[in-house]
PQR file with spaces between the fields and no chain letter, atoms N, CA, C, O and H, PARSE charges and radii, in Angstrom:
ATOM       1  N    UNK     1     -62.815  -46.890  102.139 -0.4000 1.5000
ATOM       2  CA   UNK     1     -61.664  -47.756  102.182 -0.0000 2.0000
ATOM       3  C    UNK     1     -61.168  -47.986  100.759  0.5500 1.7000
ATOM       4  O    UNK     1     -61.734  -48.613   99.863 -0.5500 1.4000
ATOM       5  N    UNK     2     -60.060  -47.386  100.734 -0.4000 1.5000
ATOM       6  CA   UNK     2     -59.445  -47.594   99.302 -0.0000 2.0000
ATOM       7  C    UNK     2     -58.911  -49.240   98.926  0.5500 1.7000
ATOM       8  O    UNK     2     -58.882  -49.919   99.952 -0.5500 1.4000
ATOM       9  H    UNK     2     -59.600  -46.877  101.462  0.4000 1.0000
ATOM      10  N    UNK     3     -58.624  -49.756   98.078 -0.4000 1.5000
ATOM      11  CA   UNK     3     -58.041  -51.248   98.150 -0.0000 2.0000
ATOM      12  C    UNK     3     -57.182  -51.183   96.291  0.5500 1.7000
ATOM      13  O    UNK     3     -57.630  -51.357   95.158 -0.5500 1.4000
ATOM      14  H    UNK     3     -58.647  -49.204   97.245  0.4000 1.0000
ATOM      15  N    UNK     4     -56.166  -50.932   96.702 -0.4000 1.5000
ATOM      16  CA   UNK     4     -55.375  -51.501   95.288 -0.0000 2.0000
ATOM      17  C    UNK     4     -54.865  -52.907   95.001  0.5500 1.7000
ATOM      18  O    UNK     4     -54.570  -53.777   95.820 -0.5500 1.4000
ATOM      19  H    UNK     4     -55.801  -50.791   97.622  0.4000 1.0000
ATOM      20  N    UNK     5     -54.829  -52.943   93.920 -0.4000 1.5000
ATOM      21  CA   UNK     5     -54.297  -54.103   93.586 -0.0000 2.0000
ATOM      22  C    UNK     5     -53.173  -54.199   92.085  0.5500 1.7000
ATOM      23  O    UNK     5     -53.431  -53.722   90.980 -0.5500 1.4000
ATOM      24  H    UNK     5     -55.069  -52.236   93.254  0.4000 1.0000
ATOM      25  N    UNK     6     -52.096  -54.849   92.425 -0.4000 1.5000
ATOM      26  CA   UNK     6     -51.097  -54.915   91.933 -0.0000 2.0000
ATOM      27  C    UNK     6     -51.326  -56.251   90.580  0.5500 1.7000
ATOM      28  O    UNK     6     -52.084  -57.216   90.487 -0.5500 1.4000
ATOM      29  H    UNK     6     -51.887  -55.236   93.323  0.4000 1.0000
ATOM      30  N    UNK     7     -50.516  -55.821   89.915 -0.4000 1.5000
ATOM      31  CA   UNK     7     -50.797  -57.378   88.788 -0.0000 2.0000
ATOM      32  C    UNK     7     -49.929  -58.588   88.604  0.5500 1.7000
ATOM      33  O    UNK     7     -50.047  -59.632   87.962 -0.5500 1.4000
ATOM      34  H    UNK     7     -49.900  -55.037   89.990  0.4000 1.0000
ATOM      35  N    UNK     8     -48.785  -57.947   89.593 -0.4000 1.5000
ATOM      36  CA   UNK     8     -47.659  -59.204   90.008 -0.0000 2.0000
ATOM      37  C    UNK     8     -48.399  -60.688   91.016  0.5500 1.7000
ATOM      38  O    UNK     8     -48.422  -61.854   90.623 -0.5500 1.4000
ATOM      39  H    UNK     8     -48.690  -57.099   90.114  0.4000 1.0000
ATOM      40  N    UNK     9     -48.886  -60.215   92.224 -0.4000 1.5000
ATOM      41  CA   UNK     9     -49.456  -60.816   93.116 -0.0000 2.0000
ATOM      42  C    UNK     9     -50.619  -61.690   92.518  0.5500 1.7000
ATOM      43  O    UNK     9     -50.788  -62.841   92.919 -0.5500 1.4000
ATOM      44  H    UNK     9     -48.868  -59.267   92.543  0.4000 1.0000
ATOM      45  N    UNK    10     -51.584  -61.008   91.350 -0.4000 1.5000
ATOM      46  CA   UNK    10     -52.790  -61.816   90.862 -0.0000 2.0000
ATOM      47  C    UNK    10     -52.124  -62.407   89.248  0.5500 1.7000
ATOM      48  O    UNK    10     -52.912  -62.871   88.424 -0.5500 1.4000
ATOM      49  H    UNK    10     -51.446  -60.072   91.024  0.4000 1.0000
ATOM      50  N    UNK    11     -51.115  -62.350   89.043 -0.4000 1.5000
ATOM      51  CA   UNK    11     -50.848  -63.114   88.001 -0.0000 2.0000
ATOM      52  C    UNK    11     -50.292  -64.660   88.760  0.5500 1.7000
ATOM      53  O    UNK    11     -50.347  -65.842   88.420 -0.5500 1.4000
ATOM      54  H    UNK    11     -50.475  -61.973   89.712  0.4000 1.0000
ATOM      55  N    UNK    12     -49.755  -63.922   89.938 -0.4000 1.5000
ATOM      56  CA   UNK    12     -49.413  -65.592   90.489 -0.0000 2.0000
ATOM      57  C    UNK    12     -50.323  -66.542   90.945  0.5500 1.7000
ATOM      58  O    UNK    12     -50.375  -67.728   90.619 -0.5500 1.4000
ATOM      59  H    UNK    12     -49.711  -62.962   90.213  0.4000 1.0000
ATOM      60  N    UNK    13     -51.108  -65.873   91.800 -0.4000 1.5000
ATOM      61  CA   UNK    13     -52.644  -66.498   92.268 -0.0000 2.0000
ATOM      62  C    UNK    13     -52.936  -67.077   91.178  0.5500 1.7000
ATOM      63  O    UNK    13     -53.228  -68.266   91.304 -0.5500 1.4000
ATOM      64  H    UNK    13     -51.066  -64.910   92.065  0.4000 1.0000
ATOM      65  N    UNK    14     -52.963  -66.595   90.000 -0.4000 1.5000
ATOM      66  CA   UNK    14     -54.050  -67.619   88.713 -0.0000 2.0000
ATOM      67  C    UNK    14     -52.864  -68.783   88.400  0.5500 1.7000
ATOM      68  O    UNK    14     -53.184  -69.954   88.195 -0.5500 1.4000
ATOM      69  H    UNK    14     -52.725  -65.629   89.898  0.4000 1.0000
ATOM      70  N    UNK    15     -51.915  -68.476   88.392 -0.4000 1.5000
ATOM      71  CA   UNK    15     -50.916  -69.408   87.814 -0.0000 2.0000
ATOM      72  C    UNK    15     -50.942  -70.433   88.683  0.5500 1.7000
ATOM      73  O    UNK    15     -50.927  -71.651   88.503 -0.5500 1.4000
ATOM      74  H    UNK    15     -51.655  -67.525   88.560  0.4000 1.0000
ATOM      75  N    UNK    16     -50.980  -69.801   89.604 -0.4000 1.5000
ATOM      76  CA   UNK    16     -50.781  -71.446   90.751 -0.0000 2.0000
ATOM      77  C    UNK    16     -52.365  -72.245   91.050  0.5500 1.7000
ATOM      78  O    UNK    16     -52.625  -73.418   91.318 -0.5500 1.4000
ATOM      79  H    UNK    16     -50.991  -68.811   89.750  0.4000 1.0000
ATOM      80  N    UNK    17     -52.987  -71.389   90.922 -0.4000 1.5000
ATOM      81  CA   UNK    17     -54.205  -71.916   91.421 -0.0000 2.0000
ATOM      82  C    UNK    17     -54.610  -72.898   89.712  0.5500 1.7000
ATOM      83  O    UNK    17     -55.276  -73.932   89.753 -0.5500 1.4000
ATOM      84  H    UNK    17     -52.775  -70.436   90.705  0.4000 1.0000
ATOM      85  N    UNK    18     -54.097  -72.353   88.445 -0.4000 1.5000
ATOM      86  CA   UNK    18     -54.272  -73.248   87.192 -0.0000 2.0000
ATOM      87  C    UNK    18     -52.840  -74.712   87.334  0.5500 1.7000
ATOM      88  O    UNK    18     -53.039  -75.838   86.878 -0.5500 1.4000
ATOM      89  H    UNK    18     -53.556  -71.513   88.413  0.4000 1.0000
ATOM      90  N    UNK    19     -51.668  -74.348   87.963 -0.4000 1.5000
ATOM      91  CA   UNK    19     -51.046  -75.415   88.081 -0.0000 2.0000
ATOM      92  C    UNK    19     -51.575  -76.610   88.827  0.5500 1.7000
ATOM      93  O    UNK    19     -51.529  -77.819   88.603 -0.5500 1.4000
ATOM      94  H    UNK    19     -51.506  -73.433   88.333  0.4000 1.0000
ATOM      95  N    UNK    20     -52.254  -75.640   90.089 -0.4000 1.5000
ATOM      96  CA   UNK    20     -53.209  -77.106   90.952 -0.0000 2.0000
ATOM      97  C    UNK    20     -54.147  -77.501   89.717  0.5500 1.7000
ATOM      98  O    UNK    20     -54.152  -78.729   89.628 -0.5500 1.4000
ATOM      99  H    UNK    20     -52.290  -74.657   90.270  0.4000 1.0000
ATOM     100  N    UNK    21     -54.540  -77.207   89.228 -0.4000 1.5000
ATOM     101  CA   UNK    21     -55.613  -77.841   88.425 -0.0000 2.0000
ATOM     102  C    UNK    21     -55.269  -78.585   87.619  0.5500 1.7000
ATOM     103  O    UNK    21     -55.663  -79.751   87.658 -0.5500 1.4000
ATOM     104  H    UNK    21     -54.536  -76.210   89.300  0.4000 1.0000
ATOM     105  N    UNK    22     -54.271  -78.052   86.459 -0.4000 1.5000
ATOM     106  CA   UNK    22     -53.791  -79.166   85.499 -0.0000 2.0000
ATOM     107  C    UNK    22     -52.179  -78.878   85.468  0.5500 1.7000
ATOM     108  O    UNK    22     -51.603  -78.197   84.620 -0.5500 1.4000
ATOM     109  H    UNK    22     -53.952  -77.105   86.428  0.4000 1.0000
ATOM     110  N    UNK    23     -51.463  -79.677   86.796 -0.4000 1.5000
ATOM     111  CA   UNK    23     -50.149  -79.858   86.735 -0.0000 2.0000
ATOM     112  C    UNK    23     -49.633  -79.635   85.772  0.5500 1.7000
ATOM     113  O    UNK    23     -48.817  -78.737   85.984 -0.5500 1.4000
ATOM     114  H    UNK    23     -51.931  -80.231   87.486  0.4000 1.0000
ATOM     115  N    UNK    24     -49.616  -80.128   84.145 -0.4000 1.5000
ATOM     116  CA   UNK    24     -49.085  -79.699   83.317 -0.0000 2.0000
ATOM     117  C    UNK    24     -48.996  -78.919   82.948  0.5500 1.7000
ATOM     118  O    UNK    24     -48.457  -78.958   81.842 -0.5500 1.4000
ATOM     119  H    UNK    24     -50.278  -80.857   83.973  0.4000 1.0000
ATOM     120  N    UNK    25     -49.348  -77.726   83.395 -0.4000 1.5000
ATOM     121  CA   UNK    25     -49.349  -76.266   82.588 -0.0000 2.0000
ATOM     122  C    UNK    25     -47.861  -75.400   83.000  0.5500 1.7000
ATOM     123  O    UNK    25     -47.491  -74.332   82.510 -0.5500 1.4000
ATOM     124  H    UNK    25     -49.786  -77.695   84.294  0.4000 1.0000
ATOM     125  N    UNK    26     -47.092  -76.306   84.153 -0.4000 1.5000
ATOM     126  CA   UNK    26     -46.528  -76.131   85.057 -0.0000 2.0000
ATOM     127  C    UNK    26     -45.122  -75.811   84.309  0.5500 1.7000
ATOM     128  O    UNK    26     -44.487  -74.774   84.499 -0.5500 1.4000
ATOM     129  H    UNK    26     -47.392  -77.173   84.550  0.4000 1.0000
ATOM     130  N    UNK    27     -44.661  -77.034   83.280 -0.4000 1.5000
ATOM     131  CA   UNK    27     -44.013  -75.842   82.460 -0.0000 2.0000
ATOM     132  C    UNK    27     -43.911  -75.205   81.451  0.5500 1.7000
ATOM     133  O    UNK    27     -42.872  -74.961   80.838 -0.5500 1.4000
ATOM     134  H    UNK    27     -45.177  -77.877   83.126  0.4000 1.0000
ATOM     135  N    UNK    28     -45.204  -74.819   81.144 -0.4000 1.5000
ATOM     136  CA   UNK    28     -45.315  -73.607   80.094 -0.0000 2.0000
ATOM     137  C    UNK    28     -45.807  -72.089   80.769  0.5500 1.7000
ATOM     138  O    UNK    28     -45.912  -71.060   80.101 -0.5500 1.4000
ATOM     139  H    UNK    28     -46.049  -75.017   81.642  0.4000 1.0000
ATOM     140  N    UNK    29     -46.085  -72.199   82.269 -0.4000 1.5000
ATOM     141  CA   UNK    29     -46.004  -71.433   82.919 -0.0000 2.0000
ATOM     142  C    UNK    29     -44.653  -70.408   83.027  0.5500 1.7000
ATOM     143  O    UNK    29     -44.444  -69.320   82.490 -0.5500 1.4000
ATOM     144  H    UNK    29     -46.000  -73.035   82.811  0.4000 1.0000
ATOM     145  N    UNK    30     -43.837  -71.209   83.937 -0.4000 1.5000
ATOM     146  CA   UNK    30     -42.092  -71.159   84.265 -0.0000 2.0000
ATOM     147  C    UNK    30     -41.571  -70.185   82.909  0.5500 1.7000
ATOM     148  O    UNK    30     -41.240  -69.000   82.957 -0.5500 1.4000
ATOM     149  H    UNK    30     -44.006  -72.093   84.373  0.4000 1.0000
ATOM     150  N    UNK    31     -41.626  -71.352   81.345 -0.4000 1.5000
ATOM     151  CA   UNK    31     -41.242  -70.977   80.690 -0.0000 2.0000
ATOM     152  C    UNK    31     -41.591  -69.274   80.092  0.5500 1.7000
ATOM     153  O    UNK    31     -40.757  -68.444   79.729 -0.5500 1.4000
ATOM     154  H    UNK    31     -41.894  -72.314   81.307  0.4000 1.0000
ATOM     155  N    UNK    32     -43.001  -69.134   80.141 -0.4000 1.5000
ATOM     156  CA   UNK    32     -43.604  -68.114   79.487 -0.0000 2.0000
ATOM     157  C    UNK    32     -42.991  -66.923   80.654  0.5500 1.7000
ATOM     158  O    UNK    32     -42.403  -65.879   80.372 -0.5500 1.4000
ATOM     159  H    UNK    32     -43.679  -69.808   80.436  0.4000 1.0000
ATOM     160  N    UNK    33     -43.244  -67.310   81.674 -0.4000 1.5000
ATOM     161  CA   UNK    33     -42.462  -66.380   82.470 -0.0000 2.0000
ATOM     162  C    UNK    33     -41.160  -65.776   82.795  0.5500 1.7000
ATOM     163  O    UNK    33     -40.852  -64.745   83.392 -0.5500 1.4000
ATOM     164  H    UNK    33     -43.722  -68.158   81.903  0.4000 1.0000
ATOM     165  N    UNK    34     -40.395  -66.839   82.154 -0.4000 1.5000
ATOM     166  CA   UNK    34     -38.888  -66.881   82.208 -0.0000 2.0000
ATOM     167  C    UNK    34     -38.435  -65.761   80.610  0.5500 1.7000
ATOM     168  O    UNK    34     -37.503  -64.979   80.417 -0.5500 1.4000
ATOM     169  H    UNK    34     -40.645  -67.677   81.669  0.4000 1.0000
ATOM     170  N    UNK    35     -39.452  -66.138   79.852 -0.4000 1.5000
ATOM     171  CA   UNK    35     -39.209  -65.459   78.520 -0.0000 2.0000
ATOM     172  C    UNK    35     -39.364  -64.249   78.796  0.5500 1.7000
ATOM     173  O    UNK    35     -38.349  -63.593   78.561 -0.5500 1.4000
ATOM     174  H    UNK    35     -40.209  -66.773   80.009  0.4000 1.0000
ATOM     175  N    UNK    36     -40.437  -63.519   79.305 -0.4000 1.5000
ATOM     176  CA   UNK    36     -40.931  -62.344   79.811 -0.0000 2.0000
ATOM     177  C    UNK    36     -39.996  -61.437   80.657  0.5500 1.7000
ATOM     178  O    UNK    36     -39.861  -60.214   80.622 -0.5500 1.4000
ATOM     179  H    UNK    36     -41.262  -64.052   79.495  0.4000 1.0000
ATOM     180  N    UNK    37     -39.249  -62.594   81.607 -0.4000 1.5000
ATOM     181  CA   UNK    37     -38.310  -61.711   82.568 -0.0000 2.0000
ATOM     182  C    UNK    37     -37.549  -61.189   81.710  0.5500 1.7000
ATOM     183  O    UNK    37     -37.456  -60.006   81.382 -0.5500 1.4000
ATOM     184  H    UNK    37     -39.359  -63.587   81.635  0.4000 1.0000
ATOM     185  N    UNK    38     -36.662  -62.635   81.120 -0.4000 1.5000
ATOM     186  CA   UNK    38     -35.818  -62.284   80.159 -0.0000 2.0000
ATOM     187  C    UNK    38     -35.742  -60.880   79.044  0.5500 1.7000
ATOM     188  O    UNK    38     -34.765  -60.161   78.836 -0.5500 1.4000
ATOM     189  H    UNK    38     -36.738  -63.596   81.386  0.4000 1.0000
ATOM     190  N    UNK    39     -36.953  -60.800   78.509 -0.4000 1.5000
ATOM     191  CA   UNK    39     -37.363  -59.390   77.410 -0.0000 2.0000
ATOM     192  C    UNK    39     -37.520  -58.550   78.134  0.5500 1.7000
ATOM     193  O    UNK    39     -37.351  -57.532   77.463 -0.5500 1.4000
ATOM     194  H    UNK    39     -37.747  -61.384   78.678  0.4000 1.0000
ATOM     195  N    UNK    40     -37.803  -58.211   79.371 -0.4000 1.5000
ATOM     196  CA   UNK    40     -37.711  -56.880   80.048 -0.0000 2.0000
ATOM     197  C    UNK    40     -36.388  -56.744   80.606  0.5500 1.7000
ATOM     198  O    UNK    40     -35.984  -55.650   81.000 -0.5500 1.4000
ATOM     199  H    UNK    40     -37.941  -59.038   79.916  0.4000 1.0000
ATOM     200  N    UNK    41     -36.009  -57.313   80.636 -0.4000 1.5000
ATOM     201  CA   UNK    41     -34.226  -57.308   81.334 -0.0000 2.0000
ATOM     202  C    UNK    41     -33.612  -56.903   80.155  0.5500 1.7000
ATOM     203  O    UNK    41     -33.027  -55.831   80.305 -0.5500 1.4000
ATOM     204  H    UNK    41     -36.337  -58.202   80.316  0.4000 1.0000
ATOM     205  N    UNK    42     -33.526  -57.408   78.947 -0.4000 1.5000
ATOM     206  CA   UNK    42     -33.116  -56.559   77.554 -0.0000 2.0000
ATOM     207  C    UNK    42     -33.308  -55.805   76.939  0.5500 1.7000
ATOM     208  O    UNK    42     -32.511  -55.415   76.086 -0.5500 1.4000
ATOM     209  H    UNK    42     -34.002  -58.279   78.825  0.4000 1.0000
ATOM     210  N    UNK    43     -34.037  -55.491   77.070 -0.4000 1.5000
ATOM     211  CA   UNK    43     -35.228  -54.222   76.424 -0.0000 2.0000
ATOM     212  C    UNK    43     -34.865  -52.836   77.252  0.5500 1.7000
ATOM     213  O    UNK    43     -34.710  -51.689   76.835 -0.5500 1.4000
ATOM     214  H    UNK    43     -34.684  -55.808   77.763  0.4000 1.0000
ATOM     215  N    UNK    44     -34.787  -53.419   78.667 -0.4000 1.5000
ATOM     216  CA   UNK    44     -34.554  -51.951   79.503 -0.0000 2.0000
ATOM     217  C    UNK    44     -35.943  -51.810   79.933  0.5500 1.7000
ATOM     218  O    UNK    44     -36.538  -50.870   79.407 -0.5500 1.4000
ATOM     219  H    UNK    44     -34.913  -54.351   79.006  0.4000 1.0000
ATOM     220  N    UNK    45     -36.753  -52.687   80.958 -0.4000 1.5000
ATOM     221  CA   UNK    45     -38.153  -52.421   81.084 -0.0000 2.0000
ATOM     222  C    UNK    45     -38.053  -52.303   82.616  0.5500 1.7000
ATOM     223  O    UNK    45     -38.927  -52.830   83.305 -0.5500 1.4000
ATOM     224  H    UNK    45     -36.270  -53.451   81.385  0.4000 1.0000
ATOM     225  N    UNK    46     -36.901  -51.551   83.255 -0.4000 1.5000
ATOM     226  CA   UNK    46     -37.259  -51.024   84.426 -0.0000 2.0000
ATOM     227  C    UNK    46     -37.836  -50.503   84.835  0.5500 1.7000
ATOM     228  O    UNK    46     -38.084  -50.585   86.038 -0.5500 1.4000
ATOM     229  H    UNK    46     -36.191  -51.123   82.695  0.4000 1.0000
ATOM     230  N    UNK    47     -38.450  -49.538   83.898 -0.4000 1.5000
ATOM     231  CA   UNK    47     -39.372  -48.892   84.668 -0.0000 2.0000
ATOM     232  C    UNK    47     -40.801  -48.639   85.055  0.5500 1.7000
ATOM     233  O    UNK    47     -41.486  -47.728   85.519 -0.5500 1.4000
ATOM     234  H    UNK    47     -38.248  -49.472   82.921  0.4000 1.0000
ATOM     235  N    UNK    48     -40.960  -50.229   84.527 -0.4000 1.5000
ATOM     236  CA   UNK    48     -42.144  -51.083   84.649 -0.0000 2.0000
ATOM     237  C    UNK    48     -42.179  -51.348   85.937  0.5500 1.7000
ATOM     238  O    UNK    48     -41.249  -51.899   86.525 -0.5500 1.4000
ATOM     239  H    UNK    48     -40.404  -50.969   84.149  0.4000 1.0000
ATOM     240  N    UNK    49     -43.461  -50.907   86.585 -0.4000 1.5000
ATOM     241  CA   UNK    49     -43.793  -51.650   88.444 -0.0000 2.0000
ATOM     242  C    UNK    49     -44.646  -52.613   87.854  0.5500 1.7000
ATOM     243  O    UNK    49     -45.397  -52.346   86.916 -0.5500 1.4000
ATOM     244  H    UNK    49     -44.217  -50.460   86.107  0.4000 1.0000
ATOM     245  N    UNK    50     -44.556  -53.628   88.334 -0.4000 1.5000
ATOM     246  CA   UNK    50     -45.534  -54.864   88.288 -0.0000 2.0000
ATOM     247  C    UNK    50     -45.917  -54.831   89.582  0.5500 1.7000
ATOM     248  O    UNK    50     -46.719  -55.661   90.009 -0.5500 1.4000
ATOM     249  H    UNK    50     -43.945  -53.845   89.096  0.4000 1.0000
């Protein structure tokens, strides 16, 4: 039985499962993520699969 795993799906699992823990991380999460979208959207990082 093969089993892959993607790094979109387990980056969220940790994020949320660290927001339950210490609410505040909640927005430096958003943010760090928002920055990230942002630089691959400019950069031209389509052809990145997450």
């Amino acid at each position: 039985m093969n089993m892959t795993l993607s790094i979109g799906p387990l980056i969220s699992l940790i994020a949320g499962i660290l927001i339950l823990v210490v609410p505040r991380l909640l927005n430096y999460i958003v943010a760090i993520y928002l920055i990230i979208i942002g630089l691959i959207g400019l950069f031209g990082g389509g052809n990145f699969r997450f």
